[in-house]
C-alpha positions in Angstrom: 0.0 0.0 0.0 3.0 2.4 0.6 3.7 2.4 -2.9 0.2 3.2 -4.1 0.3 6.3 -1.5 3.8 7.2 -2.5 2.7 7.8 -6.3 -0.3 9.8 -5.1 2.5 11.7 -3.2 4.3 12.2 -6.3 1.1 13.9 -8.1 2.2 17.0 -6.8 5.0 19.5 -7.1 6.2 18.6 -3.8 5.7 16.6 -1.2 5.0 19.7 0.9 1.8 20.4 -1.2 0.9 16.7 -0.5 1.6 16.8 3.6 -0.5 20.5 3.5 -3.8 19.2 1.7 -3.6 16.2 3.6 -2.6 16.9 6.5 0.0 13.9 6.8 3.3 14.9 8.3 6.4 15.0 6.1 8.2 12.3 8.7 5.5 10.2 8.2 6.2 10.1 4.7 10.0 10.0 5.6 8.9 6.9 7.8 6.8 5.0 4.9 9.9 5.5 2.4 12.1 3.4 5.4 9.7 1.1 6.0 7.3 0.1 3.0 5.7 -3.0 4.8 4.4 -0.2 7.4 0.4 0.6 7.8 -0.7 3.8 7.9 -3.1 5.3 10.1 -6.7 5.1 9.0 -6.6 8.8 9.4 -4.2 9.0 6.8 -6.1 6.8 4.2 -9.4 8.4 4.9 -6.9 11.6 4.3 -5.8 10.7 1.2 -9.1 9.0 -0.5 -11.4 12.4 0.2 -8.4 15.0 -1.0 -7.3 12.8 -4.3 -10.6 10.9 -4.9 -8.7 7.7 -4.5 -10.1 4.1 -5.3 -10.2 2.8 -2.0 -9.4 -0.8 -3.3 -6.6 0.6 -5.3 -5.1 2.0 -2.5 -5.5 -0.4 0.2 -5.4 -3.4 -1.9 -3.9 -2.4 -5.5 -7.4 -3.5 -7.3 -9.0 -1.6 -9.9 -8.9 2.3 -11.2 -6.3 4.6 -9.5 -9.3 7.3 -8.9 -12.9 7.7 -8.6 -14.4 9.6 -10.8 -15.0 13.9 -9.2 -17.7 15.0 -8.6 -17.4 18.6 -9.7 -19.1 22.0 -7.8 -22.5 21.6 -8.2 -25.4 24.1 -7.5 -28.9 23.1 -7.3 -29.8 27.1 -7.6 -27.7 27.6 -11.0 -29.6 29.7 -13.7 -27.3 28.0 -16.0 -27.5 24.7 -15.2 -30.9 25.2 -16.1 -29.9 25.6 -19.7 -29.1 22.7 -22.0 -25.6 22.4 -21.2 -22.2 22.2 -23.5 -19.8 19.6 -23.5 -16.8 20.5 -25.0 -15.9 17.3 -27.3 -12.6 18.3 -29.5 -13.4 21.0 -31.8 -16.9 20.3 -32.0 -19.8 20.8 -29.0 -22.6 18.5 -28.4 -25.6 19.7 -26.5 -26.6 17.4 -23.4 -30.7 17.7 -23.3 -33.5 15.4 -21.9 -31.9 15.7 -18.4 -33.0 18.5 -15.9 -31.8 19.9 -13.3 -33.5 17.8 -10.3 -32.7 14.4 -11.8 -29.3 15.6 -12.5 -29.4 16.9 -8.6 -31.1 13.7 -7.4 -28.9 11.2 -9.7 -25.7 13.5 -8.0 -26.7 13.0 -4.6 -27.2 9.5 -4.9 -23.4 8.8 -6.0 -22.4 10.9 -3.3 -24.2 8.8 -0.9 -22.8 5.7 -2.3 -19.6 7.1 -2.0 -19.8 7.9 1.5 -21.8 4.6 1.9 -18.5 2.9 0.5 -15.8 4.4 2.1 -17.6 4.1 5.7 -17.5 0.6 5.0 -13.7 0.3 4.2 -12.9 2.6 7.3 -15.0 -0.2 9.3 -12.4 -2.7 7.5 -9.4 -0.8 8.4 -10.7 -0.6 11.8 -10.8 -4.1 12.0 -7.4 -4.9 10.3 -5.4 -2.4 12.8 -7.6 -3.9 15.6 -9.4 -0.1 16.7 
């Protein structure tokens, strides 16, 4: 698992951007270089998963897609989201209709409660494994 968490540590410019949006200590990194076969705090996982939108089975066990896909800022009250939206595809635009705004809300929610759903699960897990 260090490995996995050492190449989201190299996704930015320095490891000092990684240790400030994650709030994981620089010696802790230091320590996980040392000692590879080390666990991590559940803290630190949980830490890393919400800040990078990590797979959590990619991190803890090195199964499946790096990330999950983002879920970007999203306002219910938009006036533009109201609008048939653009998606920018190349050099051409396609217009995204038939959807509106509360199933788009409602189908948003949902993942984000799956989500949340999911990774409460594998903090139970990691609870379990580190025996807390």
């Amino acid at each position: 698992m260090i490995e996995r968490i050492l190449e989201i540590v190299n996704i930015e410019k320095s490891q000092a951007d990684f240790c400030r949006k994650t709030g994981i200590g620089s010696s802790k990194i230091a320590y996980w270089i040392k000692n590879p076969q080390s666990s991590p705090a559940i803290e630190a996982i949980v830490s890393i998963l919400e800040v990078y939108s990590v797979n959590a089975n990619w991190l803890i066990r090195g199964v499946g897609d790096k990330f999950t896909k983002k879920i970007d800022d999203f306002s219910k009250n938009d006036d533009n989201f109201t609008k048939n939206m653009q998606v920018s595809n190349g050099n051409s635009n396609k217009q995204i209709i038939g959807k509106n705004t509360n199933e788009l809300y409602e189908m948003l929610l949902k993942e984000k409660d799956m989500r949340i759903s999911y990774l409460e699960k594998r903090v139970s897990e990691l609870e379990i494994i580190v025996g807390k």
